[in-house]
C-alpha positions as CSV (number, residue, x, y, z in Angstrom):
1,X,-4.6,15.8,5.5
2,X,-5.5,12.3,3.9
3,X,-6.1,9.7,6.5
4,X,-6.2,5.9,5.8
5,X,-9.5,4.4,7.0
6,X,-8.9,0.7,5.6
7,X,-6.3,-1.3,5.5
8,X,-7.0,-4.9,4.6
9,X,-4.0,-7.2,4.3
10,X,-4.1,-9.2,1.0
11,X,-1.7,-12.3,-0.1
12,X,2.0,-11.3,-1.2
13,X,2.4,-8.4,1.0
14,X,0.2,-5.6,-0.4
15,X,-2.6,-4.3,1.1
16,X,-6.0,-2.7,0.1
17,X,-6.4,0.7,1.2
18,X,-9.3,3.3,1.6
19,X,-8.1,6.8,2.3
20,X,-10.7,9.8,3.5
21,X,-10.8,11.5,0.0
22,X,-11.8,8.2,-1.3
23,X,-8.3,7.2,-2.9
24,X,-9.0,3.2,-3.0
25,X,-5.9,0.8,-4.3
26,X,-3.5,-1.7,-3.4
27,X,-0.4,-1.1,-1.7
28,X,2.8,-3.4,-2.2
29,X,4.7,-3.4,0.0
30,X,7.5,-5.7,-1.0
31,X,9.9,-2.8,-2.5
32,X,10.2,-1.9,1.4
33,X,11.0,-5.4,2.8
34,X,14.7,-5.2,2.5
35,X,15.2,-2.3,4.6
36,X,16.0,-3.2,8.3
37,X,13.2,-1.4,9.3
38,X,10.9,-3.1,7.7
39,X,12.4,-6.8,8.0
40,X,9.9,-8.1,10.7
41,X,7.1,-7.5,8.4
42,X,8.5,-10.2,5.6
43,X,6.6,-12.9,8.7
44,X,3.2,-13.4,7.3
45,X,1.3,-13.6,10.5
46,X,2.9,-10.1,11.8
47,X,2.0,-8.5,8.0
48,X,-1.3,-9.7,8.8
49,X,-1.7,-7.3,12.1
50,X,-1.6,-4.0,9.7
51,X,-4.4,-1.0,11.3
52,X,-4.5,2.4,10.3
53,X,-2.9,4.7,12.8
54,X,-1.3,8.8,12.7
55,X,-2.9,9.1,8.9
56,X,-1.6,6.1,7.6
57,X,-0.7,2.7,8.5
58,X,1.1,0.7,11.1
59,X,2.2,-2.5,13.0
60,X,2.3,-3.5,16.7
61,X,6.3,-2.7,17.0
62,X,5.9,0.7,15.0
63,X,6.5,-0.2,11.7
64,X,4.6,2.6,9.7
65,X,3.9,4.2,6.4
66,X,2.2,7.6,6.0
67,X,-0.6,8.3,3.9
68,X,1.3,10.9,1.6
69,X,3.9,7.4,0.6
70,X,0.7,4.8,0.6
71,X,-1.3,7.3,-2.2
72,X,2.0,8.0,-4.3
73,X,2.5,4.3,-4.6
74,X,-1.4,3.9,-5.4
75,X,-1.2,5.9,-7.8
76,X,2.1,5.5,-9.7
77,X,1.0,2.5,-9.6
78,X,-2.4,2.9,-11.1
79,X,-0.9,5.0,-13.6
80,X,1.8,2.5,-15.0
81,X,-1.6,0.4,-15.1
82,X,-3.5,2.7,-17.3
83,X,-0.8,3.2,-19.5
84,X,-0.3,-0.7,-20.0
85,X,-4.1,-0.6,-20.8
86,X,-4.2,2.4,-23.2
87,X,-1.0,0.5,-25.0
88,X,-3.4,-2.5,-25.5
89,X,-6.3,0.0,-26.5
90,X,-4.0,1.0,-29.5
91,X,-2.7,-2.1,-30.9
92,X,-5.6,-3.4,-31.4
């Protein structure tokens, strides 16, 4: 199972992240700020007190994602990315 190893909180609530197998990206979290759950983590200082914990990633009051969500994000992410990029490759 992946693990998250670093989790580095970076302006406008993402967060860069270093998994075991070497997935590296950024996650945003801001899709997930509306949910209840989640609604403590909109105050910047709290954001700020993210760790790795149980695989993935969490906050003092529990607030957690696992790795499996942080890498699908990374990566569909990454991939709407590259396909901006490879649009730009072709038009010029």
């Amino acid at each position: 199972m992946d693990k998250v190893i670093k989790a580095v909180p970076l302006e406008d609530y993402r967060i860069d992240i270093l998994t075991s197998s070497g997935v590296a990206g950024v996650f945003d979290v801001k899709p997930y700020l509306q949910g209840r759950v989640f609604q403590e983590l909109r105050d910047e200082a709290y954001f700020r007190q993210v760790r790795p914990a149980h695989h993935g990633i969490a906050w003092p009051h529990e607030q957690d994602f696992s790795a499996d969500t942080i890498i699908h994000d990374i990566r569909q992410a990454q991939g709407k990315a590259g396909g901006i990029a490879e649009s730009a490759r072709q038009e010029i």
